[in-house]
C-alpha positions in Angstrom: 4.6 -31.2 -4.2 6.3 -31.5 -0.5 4.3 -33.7 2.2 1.3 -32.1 3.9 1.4 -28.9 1.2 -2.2 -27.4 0.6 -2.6 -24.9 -1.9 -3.4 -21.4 -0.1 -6.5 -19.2 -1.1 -5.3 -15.2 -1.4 -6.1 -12.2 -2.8 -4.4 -9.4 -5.0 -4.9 -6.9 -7.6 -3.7 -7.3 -10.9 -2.6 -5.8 -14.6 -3.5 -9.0 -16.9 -0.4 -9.0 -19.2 -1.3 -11.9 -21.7 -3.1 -14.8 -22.0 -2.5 -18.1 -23.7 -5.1 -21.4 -25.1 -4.9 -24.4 -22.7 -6.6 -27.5 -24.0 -10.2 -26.8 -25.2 -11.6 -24.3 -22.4 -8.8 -23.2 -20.4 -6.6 -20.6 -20.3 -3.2 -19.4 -19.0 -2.6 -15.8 -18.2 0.4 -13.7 -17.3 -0.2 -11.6 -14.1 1.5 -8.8 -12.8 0.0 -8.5 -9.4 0.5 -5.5 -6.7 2.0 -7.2 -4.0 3.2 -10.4 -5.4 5.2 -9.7 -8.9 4.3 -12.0 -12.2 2.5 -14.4 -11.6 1.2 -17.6 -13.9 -2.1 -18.5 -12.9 -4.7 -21.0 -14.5 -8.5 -20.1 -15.6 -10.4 -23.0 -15.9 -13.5 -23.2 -18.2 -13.1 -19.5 -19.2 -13.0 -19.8 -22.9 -16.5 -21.6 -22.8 -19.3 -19.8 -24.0 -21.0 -19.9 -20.2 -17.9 -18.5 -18.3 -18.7 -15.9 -15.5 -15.2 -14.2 -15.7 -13.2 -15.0 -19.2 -14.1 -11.4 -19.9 -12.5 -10.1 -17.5 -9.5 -11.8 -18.1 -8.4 -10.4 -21.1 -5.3 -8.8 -21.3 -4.8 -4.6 -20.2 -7.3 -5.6 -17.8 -6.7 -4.3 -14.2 -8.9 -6.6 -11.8 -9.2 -8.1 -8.2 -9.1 -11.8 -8.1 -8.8 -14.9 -5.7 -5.6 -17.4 -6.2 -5.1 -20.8 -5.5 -1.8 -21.5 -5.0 1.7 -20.2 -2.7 2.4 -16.9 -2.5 5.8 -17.9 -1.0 6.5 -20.4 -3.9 6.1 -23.8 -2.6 5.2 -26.3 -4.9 3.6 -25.6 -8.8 4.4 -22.6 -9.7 1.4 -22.4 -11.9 -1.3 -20.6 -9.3 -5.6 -21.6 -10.2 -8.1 -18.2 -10.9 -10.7 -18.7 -8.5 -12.4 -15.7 -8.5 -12.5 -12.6 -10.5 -14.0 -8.9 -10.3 -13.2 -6.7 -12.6 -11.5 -3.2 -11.4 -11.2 -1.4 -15.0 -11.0 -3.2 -18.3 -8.8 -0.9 -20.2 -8.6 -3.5 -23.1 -12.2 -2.4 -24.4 -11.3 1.1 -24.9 -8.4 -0.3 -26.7 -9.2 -3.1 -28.9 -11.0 -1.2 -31.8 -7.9 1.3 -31.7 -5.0 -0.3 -33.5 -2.5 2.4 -32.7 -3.1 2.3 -28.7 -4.0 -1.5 -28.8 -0.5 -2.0 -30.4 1.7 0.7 -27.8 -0.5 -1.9 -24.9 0.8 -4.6 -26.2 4.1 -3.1 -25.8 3.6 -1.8 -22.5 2.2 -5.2 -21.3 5.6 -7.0 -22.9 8.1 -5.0 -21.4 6.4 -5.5 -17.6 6.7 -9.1 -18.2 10.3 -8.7 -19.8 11.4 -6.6 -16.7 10.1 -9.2 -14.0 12.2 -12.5 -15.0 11.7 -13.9 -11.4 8.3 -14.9 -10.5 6.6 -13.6 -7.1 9.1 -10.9 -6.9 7.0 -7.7 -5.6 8.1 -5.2 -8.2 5.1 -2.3 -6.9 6.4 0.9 -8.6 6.6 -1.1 -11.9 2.9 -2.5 -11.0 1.7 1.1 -10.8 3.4 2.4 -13.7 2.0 -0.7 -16.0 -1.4 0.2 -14.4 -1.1 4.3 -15.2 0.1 3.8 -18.7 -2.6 1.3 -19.5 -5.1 3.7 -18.1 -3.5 6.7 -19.9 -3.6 4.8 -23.1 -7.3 4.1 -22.6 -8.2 7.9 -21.7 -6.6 8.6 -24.7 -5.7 12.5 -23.7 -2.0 12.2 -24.8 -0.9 10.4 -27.7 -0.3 6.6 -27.3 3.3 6.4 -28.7 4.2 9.6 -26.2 2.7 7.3 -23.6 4.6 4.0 -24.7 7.8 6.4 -24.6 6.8 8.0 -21.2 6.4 4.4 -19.8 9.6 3.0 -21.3 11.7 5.8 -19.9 9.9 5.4 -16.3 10.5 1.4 -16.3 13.8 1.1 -17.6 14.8 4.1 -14.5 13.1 1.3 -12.4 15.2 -1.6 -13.9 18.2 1.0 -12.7 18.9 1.3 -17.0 17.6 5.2 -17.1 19.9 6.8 -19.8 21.8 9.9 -18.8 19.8 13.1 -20.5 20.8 16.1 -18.2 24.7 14.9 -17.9 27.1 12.6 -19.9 26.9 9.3 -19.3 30.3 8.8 -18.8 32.5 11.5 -16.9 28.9 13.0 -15.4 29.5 16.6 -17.0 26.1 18.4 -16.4 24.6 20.2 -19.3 22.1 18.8 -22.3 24.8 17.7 -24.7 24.9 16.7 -28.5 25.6 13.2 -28.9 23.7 10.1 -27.6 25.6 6.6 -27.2 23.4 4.4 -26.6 26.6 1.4 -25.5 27.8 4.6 -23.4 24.4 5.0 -21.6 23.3 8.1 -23.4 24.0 11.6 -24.0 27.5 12.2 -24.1 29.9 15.2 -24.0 32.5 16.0 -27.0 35.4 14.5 -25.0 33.3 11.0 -24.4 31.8 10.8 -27.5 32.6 7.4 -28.7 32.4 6.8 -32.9 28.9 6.3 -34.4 27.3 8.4 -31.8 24.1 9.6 -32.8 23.0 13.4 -32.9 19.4 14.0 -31.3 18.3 17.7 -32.2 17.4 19.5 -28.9 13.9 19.0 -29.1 14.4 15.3 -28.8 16.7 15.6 -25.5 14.1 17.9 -24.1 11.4 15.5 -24.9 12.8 12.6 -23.4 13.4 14.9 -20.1 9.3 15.9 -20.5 8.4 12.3 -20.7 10.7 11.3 -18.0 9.3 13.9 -15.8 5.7 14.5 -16.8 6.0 17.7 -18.4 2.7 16.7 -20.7 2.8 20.7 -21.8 6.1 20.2 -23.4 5.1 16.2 -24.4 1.7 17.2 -26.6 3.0 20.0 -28.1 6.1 18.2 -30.0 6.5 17.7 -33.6 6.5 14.4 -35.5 9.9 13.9 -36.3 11.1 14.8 -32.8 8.3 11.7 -31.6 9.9 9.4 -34.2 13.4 10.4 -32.9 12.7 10.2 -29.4 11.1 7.0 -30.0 14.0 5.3 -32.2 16.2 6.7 -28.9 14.2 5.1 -26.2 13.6 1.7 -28.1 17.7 1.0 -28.6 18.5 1.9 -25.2 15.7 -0.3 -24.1 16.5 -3.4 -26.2 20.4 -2.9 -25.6 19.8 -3.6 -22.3 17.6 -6.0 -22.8 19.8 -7.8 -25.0 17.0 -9.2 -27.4 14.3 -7.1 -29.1 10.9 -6.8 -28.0 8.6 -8.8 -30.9 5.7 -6.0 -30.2 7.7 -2.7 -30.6 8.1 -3.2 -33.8 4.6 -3.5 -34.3 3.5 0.0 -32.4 1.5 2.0 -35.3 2.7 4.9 -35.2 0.6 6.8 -38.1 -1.0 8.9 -35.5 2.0 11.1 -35.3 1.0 12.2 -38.9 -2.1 14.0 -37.5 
């Protein structure tokens, strides 16, 4: 630590993304804060029976809390929890429902996988994390149609949105057959590379509702054009990604059977 550093006391909001054991009674967890990107902070003596906040640091928990550490990123990077108020805990609406407790976990992944530099503000992906978790809790729309939503929204965040409205190579307007997902999505007949999938309509035009919020459209889709959609959105996520995420393939998706 450099000569004459002393850890600063400040305050943010934050989406808890995951949280780890540390020795007998502490705990790690994953922040991704509103004005201050991921962060790694320590909680001392939450896992003991007696702790004030360990509650509320749980993970799809959106809270306010007090750091110990540099905001800038001068010495450890690993921040101290010194205080803790709890905004919404979206993970107790969650944890008793498999299906939306497994899209979270999902949700809560790809924020950390799309914030590889720590203390990087990243606020429109902060906000998004924080609206799909409190979607998910709501429960008015189904979960994997918010996973999807939230996928779509984050990777046109990350600058990776896939081309829907237009071919992804020459630009051609126009909702066409074919989706490459190494081209960067739908693609006309003269750009259609081999092994191109074929989405039906419904699909394309689902992946346009989620991207824009059409709900209308969203709810009222069939299964198989959800399970589509989703097999879409997943490759072109994890292509760019360039490793899978080890949550999505976890996302129960039996509620599209209902």
């Amino acid at each position: 630590m450099p000569a004459g550093y002393r850890r600063q006391l400040y305050r943010d909001d934050a989406v808890v993304l995951r949280a780890q054991k540390l020795g007998e009674s502490d705990r790690i967890v994953t922040l991704l804060t509103r004005r201050h990107g991921r962060l790694r902070a320590v909680a001392r003596g939450v896992r003991r029976t007696g702790s004030r906040f360990g509650a509320r640091l749980e993970p799809f928990g959106h809270i306010d809390l007090q750091l110990a550490g540099s905001p800038e990123g001068v010495g450890s990077s690993l921040h101290s929890v010194s205080q803790v108020e709890a905004v919404t805990l979206f993970g107790k609406n969650l944890l008793t429902d498999y299906p939306r407790y497994t899209a979270a976990s999902a949700i809560c992944e790809t924020a950390e996988r799309l914030t590889p530099v720590e203390r990087e503000p990243s606020l429109r992906l902060f906000q998004l994390t924080l609206g799909a978790l409190k979607a998910l809790a709501v429960g008015e729309h189904a979960g994997t149609l918010v996973l999807d939503a939230y996928l779509l929204r984050a990777m046109a965040v990350a600058g990776w949105a896939p081309a829907i409205t237009e071919c992804a190579v020459c630009g051609t307007t126009g909702r066409h057959g074919a989706f490459s997902v190494p081209a960067g999505g739908s693609v006309c007949p003269d750009c259609r590379p081999p092994g191109a999938a074929h989405p039906s309509p419904d699909t394309l035009g689902l992946m346009v509702a989620l991207t824009t919020g059409d709900w209308t459209v969203a709810d009222s889709s069939a299964p198989s054009t959800r399970r589509e959609c989703s097999g879409l959105v997943a490759a072109h996520l994890q292509w760019h990604m360039e490793r899978a995420l080890r949550s999505l393939p976890l996302v129960d998706r039996r509620e599209l059977n209902s």
